[in-house]
N, C-alpha and C positions, 0 to 999 in steps of 0.2 A: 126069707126074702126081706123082712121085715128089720133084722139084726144088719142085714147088710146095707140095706138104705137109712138106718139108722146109724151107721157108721159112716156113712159117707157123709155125709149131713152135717152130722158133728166133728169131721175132720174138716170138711170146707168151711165151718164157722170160725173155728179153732185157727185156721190156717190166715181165714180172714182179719180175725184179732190179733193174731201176732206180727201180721205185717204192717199194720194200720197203726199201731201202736206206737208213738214217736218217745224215742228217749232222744237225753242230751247227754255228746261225751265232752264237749267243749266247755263246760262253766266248773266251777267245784263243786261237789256233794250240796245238794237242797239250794244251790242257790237259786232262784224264780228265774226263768225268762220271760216279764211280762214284758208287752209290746211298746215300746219308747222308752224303755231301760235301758242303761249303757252299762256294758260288762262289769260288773264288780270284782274289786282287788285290786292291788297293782297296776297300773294301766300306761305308767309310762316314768321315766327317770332320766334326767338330764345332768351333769356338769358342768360350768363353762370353765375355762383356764382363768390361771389369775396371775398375772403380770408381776414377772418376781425382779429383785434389783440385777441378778445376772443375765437376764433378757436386755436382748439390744448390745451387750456388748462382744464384741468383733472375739473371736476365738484365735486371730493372727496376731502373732505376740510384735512387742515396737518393732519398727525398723531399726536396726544398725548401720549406719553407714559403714560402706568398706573404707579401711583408710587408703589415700591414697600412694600411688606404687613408687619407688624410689625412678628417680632419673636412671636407666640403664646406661647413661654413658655422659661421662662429663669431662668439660674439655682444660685442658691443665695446659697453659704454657705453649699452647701450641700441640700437644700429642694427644690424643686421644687414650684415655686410659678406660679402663673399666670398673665399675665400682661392684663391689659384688651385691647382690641380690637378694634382698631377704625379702622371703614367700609372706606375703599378710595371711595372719590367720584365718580360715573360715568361719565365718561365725558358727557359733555352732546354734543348732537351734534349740528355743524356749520353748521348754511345752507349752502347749496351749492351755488355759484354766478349764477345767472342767466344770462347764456349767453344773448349775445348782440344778435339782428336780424341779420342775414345774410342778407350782400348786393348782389342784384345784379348789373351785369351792367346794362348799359343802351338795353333795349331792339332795335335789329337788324331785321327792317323789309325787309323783300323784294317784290318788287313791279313792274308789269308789265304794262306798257303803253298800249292802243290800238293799235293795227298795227295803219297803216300810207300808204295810198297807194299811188306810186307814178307809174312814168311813165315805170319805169324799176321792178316795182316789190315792195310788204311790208316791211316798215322798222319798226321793234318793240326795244324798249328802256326797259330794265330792270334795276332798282335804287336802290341800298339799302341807308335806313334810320335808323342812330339813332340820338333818339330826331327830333329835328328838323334839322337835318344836315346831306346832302349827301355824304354818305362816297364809295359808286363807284356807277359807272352808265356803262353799256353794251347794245351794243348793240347785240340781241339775233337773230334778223333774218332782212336781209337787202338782196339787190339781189347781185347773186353769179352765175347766169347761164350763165355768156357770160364771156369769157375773161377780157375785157373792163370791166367789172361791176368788179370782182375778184383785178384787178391791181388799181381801184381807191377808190376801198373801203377798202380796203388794208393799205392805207394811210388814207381815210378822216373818218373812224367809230375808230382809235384810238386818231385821234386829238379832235373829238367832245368828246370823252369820260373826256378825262384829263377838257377839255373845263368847262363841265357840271361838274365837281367836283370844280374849279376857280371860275366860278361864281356863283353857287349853286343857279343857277335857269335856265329854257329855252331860256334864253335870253344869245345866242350862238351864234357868228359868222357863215357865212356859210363857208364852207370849200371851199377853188377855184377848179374849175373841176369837183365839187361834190353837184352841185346844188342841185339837186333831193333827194338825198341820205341826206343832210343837208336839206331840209325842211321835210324830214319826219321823222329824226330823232327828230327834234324839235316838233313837231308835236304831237308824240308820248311818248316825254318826257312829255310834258306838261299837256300828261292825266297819267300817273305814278305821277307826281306833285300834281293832283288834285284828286287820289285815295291817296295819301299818308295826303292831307289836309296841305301841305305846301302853 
């Protein structure tokens, strides 16, 4: 009696654990879901057109005028005679120019780092790319709960920003006063870097 209430037991523990137990199929392997993190990786890509010299022009080739048709009958002397008739050509028609391909620009990704945790709190790096060249970097979530966090990040997550646009890599000064806040910037950067394949 013993063996079987001791099996029941430990099935309904077992059974309580595994359902309780929360996985994630949505993010990639080890990435964190902490709470006010924005997805990391790829998160979004854009193109806009770019106005090429064979935009705007009309695909219907000139006008030809038709020439116009001979007099069918013209008057001689008094009788009426008849002139014969030549058919005006049709024009025939001009192809149309085949416009040129629309260019775009260069496609504009944007890209999220992995949080970064530090001692004060996640610092997450957002980067937009095109080609191979960063053209801004943000920081998206850094700590903000204490006054003292608020007044030094204030200053050191817009200097790394310009920072990481100069060097156009994670290899960033750390900001003075902003240890923490500067190594997980960097941190952070470096996996937006390595989702983007830079």
């Amino acid at each position: 009696m013993k063996r079987v209430t001791l099996w029941i037991v430990s099935t309904t523990v077992g059974l309580v654990l595994l359902f309780s137990y929360h996985t994630s199929t949505s993010g990639p392997a080890g990435a964190k879901s902490a709470p006010g993190v924005a997805p990391v990786g790829v998160v979004a890509e854009s193109a806009a057109p770019v106005p090429t010299a064979a935009a705007g022009r009309s695909s219907i080739g000139p006008v030809v005028p038709s020439p116009a048709a001979a007099p069918s009958a013209r008057a001689t002397s008094g009788a009426v005679t008849s002139a014969p008739r030549v058919a005006a050509p049709a024009p025939s028609p001009k192809p149309s120019p085949t416009p040129a391909p629309r260019k775009t620009a260069a496609t504009t990704r944007t890209i999220n780092g992995a949080p970064a945790d530090t001692r004060y709190g996640p610092v997450q790096v957002q980067i937009k790319v095109q080609g191979s060249r960063i053209v801004s970097s943000d920081a998206i979530v850094y700590p903000t709960s204490e006054r003292r966090d608020q007044e030094i990040n204030s200053y050191a997550v817009p200097q790394l920003n310009d920072e990481t646009i100069q060097a156009q890599s994670a290899n960033i000064d750390t900001v003075s006063g902003a240890t923490y806040t500067s190594d997980g910037y960097r941190q952070s950067l470096q996996s937006a870097l390595d989702a983007a394949h830079l």
